[in-house]
N, CA, C and O of each residue as an XYZ file, in Angstrom:
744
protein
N       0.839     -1.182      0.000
C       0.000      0.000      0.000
C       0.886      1.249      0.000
O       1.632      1.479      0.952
N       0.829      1.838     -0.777
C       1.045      3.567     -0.855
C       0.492      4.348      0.416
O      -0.610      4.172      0.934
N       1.550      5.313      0.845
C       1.344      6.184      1.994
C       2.251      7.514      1.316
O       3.253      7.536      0.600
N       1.343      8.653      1.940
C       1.826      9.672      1.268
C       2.780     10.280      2.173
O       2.609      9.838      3.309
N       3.573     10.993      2.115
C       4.748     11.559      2.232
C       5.448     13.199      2.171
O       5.257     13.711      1.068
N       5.894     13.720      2.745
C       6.430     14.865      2.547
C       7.514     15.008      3.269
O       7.433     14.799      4.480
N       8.980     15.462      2.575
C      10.210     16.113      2.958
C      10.314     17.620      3.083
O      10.295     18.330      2.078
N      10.453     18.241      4.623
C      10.052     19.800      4.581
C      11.520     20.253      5.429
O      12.345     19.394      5.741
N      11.679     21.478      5.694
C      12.535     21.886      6.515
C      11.383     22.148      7.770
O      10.226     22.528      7.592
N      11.917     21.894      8.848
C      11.223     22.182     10.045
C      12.192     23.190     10.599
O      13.393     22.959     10.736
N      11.390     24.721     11.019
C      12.219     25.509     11.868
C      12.247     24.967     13.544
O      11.232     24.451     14.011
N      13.355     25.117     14.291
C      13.027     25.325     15.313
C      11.960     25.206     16.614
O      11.401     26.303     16.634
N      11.613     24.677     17.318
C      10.459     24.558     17.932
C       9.861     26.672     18.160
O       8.749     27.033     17.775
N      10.985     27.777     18.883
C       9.856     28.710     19.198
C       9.383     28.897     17.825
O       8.158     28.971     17.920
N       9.813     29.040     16.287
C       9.104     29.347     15.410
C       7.954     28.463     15.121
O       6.983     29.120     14.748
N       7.734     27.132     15.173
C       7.077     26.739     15.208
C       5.956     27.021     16.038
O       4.837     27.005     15.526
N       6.134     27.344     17.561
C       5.138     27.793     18.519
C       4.429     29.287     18.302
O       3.269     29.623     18.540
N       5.792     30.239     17.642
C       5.568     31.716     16.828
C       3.720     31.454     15.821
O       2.577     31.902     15.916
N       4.686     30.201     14.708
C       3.640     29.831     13.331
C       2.143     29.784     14.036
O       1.139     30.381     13.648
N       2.288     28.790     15.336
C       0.684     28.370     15.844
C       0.116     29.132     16.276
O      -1.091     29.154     16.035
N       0.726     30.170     17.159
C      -0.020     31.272     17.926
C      -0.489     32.173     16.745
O      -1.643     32.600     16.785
N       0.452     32.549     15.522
C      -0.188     33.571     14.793
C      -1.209     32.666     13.622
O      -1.965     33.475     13.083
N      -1.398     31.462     13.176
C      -2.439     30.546     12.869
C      -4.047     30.561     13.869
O      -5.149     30.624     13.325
N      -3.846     30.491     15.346
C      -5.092     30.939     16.108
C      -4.901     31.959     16.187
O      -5.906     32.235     16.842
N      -4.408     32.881     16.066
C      -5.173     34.607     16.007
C      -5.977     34.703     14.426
O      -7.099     35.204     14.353
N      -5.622     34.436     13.814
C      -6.253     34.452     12.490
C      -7.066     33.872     12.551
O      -7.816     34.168     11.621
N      -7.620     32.814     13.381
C      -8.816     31.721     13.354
C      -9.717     32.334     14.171
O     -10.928     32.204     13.987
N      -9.131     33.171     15.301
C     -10.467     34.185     16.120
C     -11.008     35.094     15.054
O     -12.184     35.272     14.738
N      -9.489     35.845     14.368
C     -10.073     37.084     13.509
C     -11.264     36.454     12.527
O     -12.310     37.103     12.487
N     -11.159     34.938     11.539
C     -11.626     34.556     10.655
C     -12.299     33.321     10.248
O     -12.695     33.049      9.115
N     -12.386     32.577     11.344
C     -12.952     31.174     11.666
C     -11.952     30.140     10.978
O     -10.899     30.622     10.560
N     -12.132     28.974     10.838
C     -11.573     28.201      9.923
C     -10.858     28.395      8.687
O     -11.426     28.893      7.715
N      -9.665     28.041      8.655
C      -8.933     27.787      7.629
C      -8.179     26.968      7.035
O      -7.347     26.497      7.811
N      -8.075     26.461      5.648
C      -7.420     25.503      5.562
C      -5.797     25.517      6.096
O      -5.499     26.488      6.791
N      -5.004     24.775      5.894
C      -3.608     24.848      6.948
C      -3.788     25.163      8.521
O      -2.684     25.320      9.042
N      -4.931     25.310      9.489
C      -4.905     25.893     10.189
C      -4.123     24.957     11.581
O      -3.446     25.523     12.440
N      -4.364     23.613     11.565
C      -4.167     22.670     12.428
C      -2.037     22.154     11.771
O      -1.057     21.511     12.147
N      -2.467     22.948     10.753
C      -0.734     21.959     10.066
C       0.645     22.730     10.668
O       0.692     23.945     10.474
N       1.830     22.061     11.426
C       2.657     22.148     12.187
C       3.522     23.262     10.953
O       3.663     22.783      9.828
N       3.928     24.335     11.145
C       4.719     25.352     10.450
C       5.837     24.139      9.526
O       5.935     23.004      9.991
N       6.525     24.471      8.384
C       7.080     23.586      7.736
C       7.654     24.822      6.114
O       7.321     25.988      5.897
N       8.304     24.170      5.540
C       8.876     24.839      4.333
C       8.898     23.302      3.447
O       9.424     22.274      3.874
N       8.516     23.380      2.732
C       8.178     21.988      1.920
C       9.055     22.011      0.632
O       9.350     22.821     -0.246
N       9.327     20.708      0.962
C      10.557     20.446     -0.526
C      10.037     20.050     -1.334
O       9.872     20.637     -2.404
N       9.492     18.566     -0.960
C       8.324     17.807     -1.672
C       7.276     16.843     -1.235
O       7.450     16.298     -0.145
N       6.475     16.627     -1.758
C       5.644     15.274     -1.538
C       5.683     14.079     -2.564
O       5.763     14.260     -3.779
N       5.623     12.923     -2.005
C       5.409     11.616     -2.841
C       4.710     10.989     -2.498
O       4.199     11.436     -1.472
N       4.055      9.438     -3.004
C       3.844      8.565     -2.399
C       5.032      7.395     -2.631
O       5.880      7.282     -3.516
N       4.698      6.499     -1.345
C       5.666      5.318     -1.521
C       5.345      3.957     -0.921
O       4.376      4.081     -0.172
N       5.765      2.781     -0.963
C       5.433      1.805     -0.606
C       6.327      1.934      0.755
O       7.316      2.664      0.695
N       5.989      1.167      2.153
C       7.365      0.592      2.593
C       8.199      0.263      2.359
O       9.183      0.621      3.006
N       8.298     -0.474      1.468
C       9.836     -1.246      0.817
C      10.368     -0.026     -0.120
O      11.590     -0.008     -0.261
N       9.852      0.692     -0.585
C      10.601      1.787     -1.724
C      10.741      2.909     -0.691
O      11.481      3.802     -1.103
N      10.220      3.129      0.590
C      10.625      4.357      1.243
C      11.864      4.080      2.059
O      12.406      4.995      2.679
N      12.428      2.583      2.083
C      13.922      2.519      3.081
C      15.122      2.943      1.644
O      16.201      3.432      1.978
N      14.884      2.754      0.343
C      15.596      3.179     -1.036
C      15.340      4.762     -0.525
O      16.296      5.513     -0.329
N      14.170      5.117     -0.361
C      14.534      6.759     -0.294
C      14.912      7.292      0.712
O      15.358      8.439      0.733
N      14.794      6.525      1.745
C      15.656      6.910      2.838
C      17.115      7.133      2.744
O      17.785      8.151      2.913
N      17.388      6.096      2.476
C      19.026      6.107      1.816
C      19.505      7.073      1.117
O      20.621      7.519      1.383
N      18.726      7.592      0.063
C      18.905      8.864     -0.853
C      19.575      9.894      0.046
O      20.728     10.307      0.173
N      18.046     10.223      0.796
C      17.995     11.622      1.383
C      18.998     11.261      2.845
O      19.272     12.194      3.598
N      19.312     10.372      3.036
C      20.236     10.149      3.899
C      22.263     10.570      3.275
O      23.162     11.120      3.911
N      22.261     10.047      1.960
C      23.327     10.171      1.273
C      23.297     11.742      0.901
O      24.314     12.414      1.075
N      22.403     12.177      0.512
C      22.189     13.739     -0.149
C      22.819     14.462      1.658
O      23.899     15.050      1.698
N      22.083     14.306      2.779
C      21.704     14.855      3.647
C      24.047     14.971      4.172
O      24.503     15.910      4.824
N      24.740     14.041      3.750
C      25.580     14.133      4.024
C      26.859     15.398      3.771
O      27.801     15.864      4.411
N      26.341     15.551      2.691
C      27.199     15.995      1.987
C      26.584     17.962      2.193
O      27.127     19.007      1.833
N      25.365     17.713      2.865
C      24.960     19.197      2.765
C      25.090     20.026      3.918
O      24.687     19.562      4.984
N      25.618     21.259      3.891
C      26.052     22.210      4.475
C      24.976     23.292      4.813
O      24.456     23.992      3.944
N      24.615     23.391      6.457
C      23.639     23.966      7.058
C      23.765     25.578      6.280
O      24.818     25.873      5.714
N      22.752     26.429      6.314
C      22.577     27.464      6.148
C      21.601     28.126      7.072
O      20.617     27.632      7.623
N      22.257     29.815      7.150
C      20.990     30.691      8.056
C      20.327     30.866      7.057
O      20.590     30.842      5.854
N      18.966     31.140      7.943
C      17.773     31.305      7.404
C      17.400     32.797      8.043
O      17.563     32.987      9.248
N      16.867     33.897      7.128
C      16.556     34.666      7.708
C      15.236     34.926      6.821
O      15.320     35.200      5.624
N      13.653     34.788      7.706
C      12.108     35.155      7.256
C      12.221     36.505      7.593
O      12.508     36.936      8.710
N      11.962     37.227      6.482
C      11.615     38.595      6.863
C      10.397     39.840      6.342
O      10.322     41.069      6.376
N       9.562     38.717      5.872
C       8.540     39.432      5.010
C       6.800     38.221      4.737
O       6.563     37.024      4.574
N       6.308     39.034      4.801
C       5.063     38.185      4.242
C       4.796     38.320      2.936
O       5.230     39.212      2.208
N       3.902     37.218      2.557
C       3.474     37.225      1.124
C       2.460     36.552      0.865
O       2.269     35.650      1.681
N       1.466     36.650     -0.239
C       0.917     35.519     -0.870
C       0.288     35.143     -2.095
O       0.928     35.717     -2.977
N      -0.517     34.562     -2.541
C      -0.408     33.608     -3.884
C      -1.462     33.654     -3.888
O      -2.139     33.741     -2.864
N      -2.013     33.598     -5.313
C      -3.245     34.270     -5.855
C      -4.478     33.057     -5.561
O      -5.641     33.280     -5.897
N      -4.067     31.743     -4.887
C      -4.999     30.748     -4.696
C      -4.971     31.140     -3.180
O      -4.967     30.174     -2.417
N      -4.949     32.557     -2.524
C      -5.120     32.691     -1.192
C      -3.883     31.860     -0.072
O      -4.183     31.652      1.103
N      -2.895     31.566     -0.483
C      -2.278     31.020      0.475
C      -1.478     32.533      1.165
O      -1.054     33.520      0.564
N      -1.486     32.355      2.002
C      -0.560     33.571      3.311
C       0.060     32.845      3.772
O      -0.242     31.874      4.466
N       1.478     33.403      3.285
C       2.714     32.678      4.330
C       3.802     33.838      4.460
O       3.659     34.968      3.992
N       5.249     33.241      5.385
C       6.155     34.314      5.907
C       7.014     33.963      4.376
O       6.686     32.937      3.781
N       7.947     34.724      3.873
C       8.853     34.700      3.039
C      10.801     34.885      3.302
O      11.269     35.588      4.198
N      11.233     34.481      2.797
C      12.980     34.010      3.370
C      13.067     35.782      2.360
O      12.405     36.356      1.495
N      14.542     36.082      3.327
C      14.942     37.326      2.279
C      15.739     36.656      1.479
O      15.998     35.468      1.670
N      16.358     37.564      0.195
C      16.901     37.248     -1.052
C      17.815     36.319     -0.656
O      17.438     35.161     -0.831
N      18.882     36.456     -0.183
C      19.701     35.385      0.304
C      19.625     34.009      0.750
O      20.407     33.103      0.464
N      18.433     33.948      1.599
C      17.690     32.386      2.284
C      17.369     31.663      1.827
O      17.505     30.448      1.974
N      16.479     32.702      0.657
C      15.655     32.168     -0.256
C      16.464     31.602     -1.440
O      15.847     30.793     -2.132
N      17.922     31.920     -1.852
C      18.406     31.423     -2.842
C      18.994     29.750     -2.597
O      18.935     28.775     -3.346
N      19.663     29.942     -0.991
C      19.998     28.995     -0.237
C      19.098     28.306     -0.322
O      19.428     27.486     -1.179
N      17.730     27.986      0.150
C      16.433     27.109      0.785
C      16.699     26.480     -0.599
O      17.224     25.374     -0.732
N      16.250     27.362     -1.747
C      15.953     26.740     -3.482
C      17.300     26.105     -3.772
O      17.267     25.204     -4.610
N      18.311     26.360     -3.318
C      19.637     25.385     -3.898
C      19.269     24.343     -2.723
O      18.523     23.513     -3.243
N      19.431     24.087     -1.620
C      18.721     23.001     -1.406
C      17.751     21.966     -1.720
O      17.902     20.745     -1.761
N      16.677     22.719     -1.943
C      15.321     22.163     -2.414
C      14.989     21.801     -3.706
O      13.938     21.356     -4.169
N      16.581     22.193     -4.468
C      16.700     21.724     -6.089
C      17.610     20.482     -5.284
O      16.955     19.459     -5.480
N      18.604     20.197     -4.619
C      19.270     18.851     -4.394
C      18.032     17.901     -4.172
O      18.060     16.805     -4.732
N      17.415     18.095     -3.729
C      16.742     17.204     -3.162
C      15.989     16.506     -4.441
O      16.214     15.383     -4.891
N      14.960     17.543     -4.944
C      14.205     17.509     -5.946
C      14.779     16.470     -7.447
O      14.372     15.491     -8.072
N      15.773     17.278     -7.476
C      16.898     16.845     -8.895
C      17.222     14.937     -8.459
O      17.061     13.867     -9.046
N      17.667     15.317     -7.310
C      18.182     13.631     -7.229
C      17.219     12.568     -6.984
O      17.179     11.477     -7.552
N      16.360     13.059     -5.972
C      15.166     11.845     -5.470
C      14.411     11.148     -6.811
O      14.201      9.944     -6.957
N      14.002     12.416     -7.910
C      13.460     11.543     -9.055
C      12.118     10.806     -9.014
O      11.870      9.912     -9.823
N      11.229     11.199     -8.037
C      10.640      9.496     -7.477
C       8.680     10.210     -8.614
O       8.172     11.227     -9.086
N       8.437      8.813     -8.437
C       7.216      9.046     -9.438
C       6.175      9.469     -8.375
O       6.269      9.189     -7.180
N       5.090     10.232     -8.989
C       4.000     11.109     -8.417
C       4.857     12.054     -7.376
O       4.169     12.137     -6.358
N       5.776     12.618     -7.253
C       6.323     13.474     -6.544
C       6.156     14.917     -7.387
O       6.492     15.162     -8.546
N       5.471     15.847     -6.320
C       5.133     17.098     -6.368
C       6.392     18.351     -5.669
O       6.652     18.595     -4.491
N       6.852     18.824     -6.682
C       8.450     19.504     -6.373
C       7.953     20.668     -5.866
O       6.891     21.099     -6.315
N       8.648     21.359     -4.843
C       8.303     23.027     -4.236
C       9.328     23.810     -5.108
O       9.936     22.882     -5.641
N       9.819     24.830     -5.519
C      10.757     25.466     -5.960
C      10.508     27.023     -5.531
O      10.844     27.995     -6.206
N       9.828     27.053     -4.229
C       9.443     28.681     -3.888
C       9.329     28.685     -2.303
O       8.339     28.998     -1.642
N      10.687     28.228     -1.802
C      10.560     28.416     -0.054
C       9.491     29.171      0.882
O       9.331     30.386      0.761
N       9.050     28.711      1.451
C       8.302     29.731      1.928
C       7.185     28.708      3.429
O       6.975     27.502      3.553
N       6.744     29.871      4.265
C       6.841     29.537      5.427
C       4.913     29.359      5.315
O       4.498     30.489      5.056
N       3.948     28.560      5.401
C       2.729     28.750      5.198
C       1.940     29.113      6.606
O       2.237     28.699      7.726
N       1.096     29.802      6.327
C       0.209     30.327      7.637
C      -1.120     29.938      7.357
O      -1.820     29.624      8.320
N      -1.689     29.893      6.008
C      -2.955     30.053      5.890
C      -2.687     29.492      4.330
O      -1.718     29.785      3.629
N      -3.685     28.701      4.009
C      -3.840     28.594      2.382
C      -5.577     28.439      2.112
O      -6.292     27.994      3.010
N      -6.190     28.895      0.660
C      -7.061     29.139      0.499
C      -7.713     30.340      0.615
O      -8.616     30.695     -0.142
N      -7.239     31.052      1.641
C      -8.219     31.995      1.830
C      -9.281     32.795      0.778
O      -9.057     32.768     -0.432
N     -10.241     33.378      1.231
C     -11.133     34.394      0.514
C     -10.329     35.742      0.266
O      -9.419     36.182      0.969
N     -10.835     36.271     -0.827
C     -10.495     38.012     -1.169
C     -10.727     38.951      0.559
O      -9.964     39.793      1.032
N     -11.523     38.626      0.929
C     -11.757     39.227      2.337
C     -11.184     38.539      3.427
O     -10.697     39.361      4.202
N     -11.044     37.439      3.794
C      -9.989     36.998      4.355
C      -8.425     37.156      4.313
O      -7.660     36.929      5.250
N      -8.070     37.615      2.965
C      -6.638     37.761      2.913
C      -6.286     39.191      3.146
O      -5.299     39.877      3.411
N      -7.676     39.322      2.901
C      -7.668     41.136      3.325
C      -7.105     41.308      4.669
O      -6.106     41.970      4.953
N      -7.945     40.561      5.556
C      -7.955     40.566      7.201
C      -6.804     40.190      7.521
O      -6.257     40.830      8.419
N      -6.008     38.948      6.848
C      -4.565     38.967      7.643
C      -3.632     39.651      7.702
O      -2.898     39.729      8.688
N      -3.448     40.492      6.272
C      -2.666     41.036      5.815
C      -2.373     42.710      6.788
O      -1.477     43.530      6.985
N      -4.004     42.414      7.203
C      -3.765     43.939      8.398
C      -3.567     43.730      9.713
O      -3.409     44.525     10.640
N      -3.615     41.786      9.641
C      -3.363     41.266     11.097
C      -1.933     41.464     11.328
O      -1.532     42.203     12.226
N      -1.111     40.793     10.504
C       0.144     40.522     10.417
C       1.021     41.452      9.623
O       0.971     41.246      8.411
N       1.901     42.533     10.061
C       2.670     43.390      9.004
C       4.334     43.175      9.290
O       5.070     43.147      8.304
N       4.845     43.042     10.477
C       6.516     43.093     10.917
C       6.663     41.010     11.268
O       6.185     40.054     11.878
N       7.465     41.359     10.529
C       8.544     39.349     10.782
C       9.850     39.518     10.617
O      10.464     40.175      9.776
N      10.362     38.588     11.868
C      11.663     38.855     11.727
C      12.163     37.702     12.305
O      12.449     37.783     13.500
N      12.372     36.435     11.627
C      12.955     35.025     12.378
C      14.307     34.366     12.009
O      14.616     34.354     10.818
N      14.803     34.041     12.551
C      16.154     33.452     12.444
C      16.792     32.188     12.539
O      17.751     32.153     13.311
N      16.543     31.306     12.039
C      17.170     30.252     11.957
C      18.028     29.778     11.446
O      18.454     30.451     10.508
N      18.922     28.150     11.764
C      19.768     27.523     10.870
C      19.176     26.226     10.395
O      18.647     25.343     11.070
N      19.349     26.282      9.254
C      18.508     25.012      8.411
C      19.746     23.945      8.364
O      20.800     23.937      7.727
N      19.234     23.152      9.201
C      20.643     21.897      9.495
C      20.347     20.862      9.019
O      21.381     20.268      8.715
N      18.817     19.876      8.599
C      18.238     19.435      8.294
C      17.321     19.134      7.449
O      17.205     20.002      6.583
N      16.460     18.064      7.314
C      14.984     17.773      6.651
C      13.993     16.876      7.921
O      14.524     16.696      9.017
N      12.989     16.510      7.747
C      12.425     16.305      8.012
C      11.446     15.190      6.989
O      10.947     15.557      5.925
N      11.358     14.346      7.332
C       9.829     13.182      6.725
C       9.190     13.175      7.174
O       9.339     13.064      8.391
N       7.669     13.305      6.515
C       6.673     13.188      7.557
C       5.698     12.221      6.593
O       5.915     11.811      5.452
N       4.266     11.957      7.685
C       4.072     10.729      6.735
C       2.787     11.475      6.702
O       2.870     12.484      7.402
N       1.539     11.320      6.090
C       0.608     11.791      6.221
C      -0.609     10.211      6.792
O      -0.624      9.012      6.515
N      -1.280     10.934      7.491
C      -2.292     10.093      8.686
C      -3.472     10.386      7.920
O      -3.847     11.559      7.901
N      -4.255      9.338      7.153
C      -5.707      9.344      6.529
C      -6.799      9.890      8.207
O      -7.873     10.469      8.044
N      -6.348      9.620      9.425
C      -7.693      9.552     10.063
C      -7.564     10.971     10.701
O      -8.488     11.592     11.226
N      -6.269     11.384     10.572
C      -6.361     12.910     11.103
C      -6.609     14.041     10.229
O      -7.280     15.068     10.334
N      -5.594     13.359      9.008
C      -6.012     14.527      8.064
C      -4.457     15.498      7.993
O      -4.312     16.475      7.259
N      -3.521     15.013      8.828
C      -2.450     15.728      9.058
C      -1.370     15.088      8.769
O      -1.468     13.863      8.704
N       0.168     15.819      8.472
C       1.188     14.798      8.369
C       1.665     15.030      9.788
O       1.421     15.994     10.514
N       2.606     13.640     10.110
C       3.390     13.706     11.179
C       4.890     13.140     10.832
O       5.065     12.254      9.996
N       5.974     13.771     11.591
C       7.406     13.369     11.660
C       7.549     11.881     11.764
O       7.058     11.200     12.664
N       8.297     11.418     10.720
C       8.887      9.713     11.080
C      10.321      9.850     10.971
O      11.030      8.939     11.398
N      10.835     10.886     10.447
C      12.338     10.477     10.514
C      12.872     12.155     10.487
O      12.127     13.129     10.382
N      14.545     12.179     10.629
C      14.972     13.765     10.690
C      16.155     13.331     10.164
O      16.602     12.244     10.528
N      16.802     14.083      9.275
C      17.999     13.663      8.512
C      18.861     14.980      8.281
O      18.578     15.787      7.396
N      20.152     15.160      9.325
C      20.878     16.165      9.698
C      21.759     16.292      8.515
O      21.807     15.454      7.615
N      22.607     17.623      8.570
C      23.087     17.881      6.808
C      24.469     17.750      7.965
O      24.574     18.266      9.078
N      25.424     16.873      7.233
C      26.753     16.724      8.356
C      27.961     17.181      7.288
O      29.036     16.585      7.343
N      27.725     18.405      6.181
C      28.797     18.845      5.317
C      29.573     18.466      5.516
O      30.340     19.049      6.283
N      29.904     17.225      4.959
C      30.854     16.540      4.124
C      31.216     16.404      2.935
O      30.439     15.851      2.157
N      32.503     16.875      2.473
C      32.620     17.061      0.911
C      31.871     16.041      0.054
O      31.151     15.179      0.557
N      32.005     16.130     -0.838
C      31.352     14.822     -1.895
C      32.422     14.488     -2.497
O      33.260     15.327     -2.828
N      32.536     13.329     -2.705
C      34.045     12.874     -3.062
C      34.048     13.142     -4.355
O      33.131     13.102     -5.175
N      35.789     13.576     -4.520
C      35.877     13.942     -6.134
C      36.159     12.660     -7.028
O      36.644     11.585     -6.675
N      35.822     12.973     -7.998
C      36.380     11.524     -8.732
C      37.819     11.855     -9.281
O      37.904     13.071     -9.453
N      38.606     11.407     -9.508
C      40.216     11.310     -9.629
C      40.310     10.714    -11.051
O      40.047      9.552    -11.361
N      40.850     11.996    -12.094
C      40.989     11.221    -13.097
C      42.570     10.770    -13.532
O      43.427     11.637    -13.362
N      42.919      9.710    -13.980
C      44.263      9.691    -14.106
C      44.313      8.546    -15.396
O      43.302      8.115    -15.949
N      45.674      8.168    -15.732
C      46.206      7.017    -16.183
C      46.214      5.805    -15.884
O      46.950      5.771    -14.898
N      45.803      4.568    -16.136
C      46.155      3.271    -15.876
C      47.393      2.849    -16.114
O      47.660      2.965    -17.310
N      48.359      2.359    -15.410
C      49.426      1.220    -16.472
C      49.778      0.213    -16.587
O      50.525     -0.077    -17.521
């Protein structure tokens, strides 16, 4: 059986606790929203996979995860997307970092029905109404968060909740990638 899947960057626990508190203020200001219950995250990708094909991708993102070299993260702006999603945004720099990451990942994994991110970004709210996005946008104006992206994160998604949850964490331990050595035989 197929189980669905997602590889995200997870900030930090206070940003995470930051993401939830400003997710229920928006839910007093506006009732229900979609994303509203979902744990803060920056998404690389989603797949589905069997058990037996997710210990192969483990390995991947375990081999990728070696060779990669943590970066700061600095959120310093909001934004959003014309299907109503409201989220925080990385400045120019983070954001180039997060996407050279989130292209390693993307480029190598390869895996079928996998849905690629190529636009970092921190989600608060997705869906919203024209008047709803109105309301956050005057909820929320100053961000300023700081992190180091050392990691990924797997999470699996749960049919009875409706939510994904963490199964594995895969630390970036920058290590060169070995060169290949070209020479002569004799």
């Amino acid at each position: 059986m197929e189980n669905l899947y997602s590889l995200v960057i997870h900030p930090p626990v206070e940003i995470l606790a930051l993401v939830k508190s400003m997710k229920e203020q928006l839910a007093t200001e506006v009732g229900w929203f979609n994303s509203k219950n979902s744990v803060g995250h920056i998404t690389i990708c989603e797949f589905t996979a069997t058990e037996t094909n997710l210990e192969s991708i483990k390995k991947h993102i375990i081999k990728l995860c070696d060779s990669l070299i943590p970066v700061d993260v600095h959120l310093n702006k909001f934004g959003s997307f014309p299907n109503g999603a409201f989220f925080i945004a990385p400045d120019t720099v983070s954001k180039k970092d997060l996407k050279h990451i989130m292209k390693r990942f993307n480029s190598t994994l390869q895996l079928q029905n996998m849905k690629k991110s190529d636009n970092p970004h921190l989600s608060i709210a997705r869906r919203l109404n024209p008047e709803n996005l109105l309301k956050v946008n005057q909820l929320f104006t100053k961000i300023d968060l700081h992190f180091v992206c050392d990691g990924v994160v797997l999470r699996k998604f749960d049919q009875n909740i409706k939510q994904f949850f963490v199964t594995d964490t895969f630390p970036f331990h920058s290590n060169p990638e070995p060169q290949s050595i070209q020479g002569t035989l004799f």
